[in-house]
N, C-alpha and C positions, 0 to 999 in steps of 0.2 A: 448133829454137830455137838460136840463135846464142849463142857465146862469150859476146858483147857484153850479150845481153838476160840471161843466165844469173848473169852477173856482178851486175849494175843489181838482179834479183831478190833474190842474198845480199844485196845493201849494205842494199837498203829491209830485210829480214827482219833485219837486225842491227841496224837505227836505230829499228825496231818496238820487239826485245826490250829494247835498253838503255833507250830510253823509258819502256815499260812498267815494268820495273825502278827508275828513277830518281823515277817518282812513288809508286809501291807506297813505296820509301826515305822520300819525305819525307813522305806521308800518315800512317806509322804512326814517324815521329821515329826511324828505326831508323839511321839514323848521326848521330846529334844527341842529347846530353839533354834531356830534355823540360821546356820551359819555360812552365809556366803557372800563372796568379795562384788557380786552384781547386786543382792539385794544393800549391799551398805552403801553402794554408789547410789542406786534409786533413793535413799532413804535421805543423802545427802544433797543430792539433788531437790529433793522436795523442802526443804530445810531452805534453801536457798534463791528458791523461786522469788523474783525482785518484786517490792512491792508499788515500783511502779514500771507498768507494759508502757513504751511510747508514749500515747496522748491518756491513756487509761492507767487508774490510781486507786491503789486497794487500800481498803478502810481495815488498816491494824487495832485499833482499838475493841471489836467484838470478833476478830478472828481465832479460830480456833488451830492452836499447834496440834496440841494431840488433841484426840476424842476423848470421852470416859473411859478410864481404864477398863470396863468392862468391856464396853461396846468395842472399841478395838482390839480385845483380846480375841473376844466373839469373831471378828470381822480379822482375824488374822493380820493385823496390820503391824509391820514394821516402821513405819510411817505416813501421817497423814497432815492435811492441811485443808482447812476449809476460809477461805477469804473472799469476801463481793469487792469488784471493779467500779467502778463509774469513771466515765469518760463526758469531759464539761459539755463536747458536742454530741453527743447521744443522750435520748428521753429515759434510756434503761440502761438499768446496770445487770450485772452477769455476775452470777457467783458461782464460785470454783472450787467441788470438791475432790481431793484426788486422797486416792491410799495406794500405798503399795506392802506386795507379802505376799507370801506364795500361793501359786492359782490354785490350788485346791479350797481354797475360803475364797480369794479377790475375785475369781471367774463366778462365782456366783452372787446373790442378793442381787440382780436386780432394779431396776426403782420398778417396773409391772408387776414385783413381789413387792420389795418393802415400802412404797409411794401407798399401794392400796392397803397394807397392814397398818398403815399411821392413818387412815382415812380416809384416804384421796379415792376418788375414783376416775379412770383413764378415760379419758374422751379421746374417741376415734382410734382408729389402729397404731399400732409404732410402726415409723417409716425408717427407710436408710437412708442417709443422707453424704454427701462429700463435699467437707468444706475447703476450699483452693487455699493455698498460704504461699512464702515464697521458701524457697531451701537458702540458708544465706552461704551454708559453707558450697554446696553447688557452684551459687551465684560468686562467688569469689573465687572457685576454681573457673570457670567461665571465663570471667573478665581477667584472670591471668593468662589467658590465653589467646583472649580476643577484648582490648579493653572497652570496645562498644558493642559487647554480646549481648543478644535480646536476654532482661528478662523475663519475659513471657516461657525460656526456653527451662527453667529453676521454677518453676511452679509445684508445686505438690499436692498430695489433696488426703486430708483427714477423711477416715469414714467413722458415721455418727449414728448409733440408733436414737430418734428422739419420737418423743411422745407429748401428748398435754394431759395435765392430773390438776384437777378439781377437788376441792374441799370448801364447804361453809361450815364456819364456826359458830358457836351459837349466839353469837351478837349477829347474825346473817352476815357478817363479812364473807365471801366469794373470792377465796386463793385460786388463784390459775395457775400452774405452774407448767412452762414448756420447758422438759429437760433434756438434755441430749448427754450422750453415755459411749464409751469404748473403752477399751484395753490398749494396752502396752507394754509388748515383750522385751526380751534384749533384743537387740537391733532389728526391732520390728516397729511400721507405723503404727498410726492407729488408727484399730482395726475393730470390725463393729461383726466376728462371724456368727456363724446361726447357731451354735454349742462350743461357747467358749468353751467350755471344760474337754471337748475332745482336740478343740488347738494347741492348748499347753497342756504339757503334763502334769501334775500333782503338786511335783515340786520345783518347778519352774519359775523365777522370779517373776512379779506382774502388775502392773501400776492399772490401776480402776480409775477412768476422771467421770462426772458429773459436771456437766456447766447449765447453769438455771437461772430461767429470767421471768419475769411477769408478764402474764401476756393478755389480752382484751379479746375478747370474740370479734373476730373479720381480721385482725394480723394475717401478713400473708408469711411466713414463711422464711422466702426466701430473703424476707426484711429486717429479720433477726438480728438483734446487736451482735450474735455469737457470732455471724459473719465475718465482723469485723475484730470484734473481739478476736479472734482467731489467729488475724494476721502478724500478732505480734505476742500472742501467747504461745503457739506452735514453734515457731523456730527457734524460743527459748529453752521450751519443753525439749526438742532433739536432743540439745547438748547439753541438758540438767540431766536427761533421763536415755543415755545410750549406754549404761551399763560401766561407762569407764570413769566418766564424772569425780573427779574428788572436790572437796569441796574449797574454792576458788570464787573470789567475786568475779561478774560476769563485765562486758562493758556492752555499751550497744555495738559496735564495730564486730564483736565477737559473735553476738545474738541475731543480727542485722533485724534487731524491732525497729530502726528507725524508716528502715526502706518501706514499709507500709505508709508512711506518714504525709499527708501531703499536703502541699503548701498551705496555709491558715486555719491547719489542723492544729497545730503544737498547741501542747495547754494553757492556758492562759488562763489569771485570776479575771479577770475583768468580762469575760464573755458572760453575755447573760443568760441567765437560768430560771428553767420556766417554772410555771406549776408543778405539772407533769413529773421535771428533776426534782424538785424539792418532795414532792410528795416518794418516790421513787427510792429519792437518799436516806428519808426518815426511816421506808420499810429495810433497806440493807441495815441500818444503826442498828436495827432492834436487834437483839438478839435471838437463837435458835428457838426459846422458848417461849417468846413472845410470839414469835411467826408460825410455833406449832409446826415447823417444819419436820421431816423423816431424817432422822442424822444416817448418815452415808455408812452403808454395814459390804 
């Protein structure tokens, strides 16, 4: 083979890989912000999530709008929100991390990656789980057509991978952490599949949520405040986060969080509150870095 040909070989093999390279760049917007009319509804939506669900009331005073400019540069996010719940009749509160930005960063991190990079170690396997909620826009097409239509027939069902993550700090405190974790496309549930990154494509808009509670050895489960929590976080989430969302205050009639609520639930200052809650409220006060917590990547 000649000089000549040897040459003509590198130039095509360098005009291949920068090719190659230069579409991989703009298929996954990796020198560009990403600009699109679904990720700025997500972004608006999250912006707007009420801070209080029903009988559940989120503690604005150590919530986080955005994360550290790094970490969500890191984590891809065009927007994020991290706030804890308590609810006067529940011993636990739940706290709520979500991001959204495109799946090639939000489909992946994990908490069985980053839970164990901050510490924690994962007791027992991650399970899938599906949590029931009601559909409220369903249930209002329903009862426009049938005004004593079962709701049992508007039911829906979240799917969640969750796990429990462990850490003691060196004063021997013992963090327990049960988290449960999915995705969220355009007009897709959420959804808990076994590689996310081969369900959305690269540059497909993608909301991450995390909800995490404290939990004791022998909890069952299925007794989870996120249970409940759920019922009136979910149907809000729908219509904050389908893609079309601009940003509008919500009412409950719209959200249908009050259909969850049942009679001598609503909040009330006066119900009394145990140890258990007060010790439970101090740990949401605290901030991320008192708790030593893994910020949501």
């Amino acid at each position: 083979m000649s000089k000549f040909i040897q040459y003509v070989f590198y130039a095509l093999a360098v005009v291949i890989i920068l090719a190659g390279a230069l579409y991989e760049g703009t298929r996954t917007s990796r020198w560009s912000d990403p600009q699109d009319p679904i990720l700025d509804s997500f972004a608006a939506g999250i912006h707007d999530i009420p801070v209080d669900l029903g009988y559940w009331t989120g503690d604005t005073r150590t919530e986080r709008r955005e994360m550290e400019a790094l970490i969500a540069e890191e984590a891809g996010a065009v927007a994020t929100l991290t706030r804890s719940y308590m609810a006067t009749s529940m011993e636990k509160g739940v706290t709520v991390n979500i991001i959204c930005g495109l799946s090639r960063k939000v489909a992946i991190h994990t908490p069985d990656a980053c839970y164990r990079g901050s510490g924690y170690v994962m007791e027992g396997e991650i399970e899938t789980v599906r949590i029931p909620y009601l559909d409220a826009a369903l249930l209002r097409k329903l009862q426009q057509a049938d005004k004593e239509a079962d709701p049992s027939q508007a039911t829906k069902e979240a799917t969640f991978y969750t796990a429990v993550f462990v850490h003691e700090g060196q004063d021997g405190y013992i963090d327990r952490q049960r988290v449960f974790w999915a995705w969220k496309g355009y007009e897709t549930d959420w959804l808990a599949p076994s590689i996310p990154r081969n369900r959305w494509s690269p540059t497909d808009p993608l909301c991450k949520l995390y909800l995490s509670t404290v939990e004791k050895p022998g909890d069952e489960l299925n007794e989870n405040p996120v249970y409940d929590f759920g019922k009136v976080l979910f149907p809000v989430l729908d219509k904050l986060l389908d893609g079309h969302y601009q940003s509008t205050p919500l009412s409950l009639e719209e959200t249908g969080t009050d259909s969850g609520i049942e009679k001598g639930e609503e909040k009330s200052s006066s119900s009394p509150v145990t140890t258990e809650q007060t010790s439970e409220a101090q740990r949401l006060n605290a901030t991320p870095e008192e708790l030593d917590l893994p910020g949501l990547e």
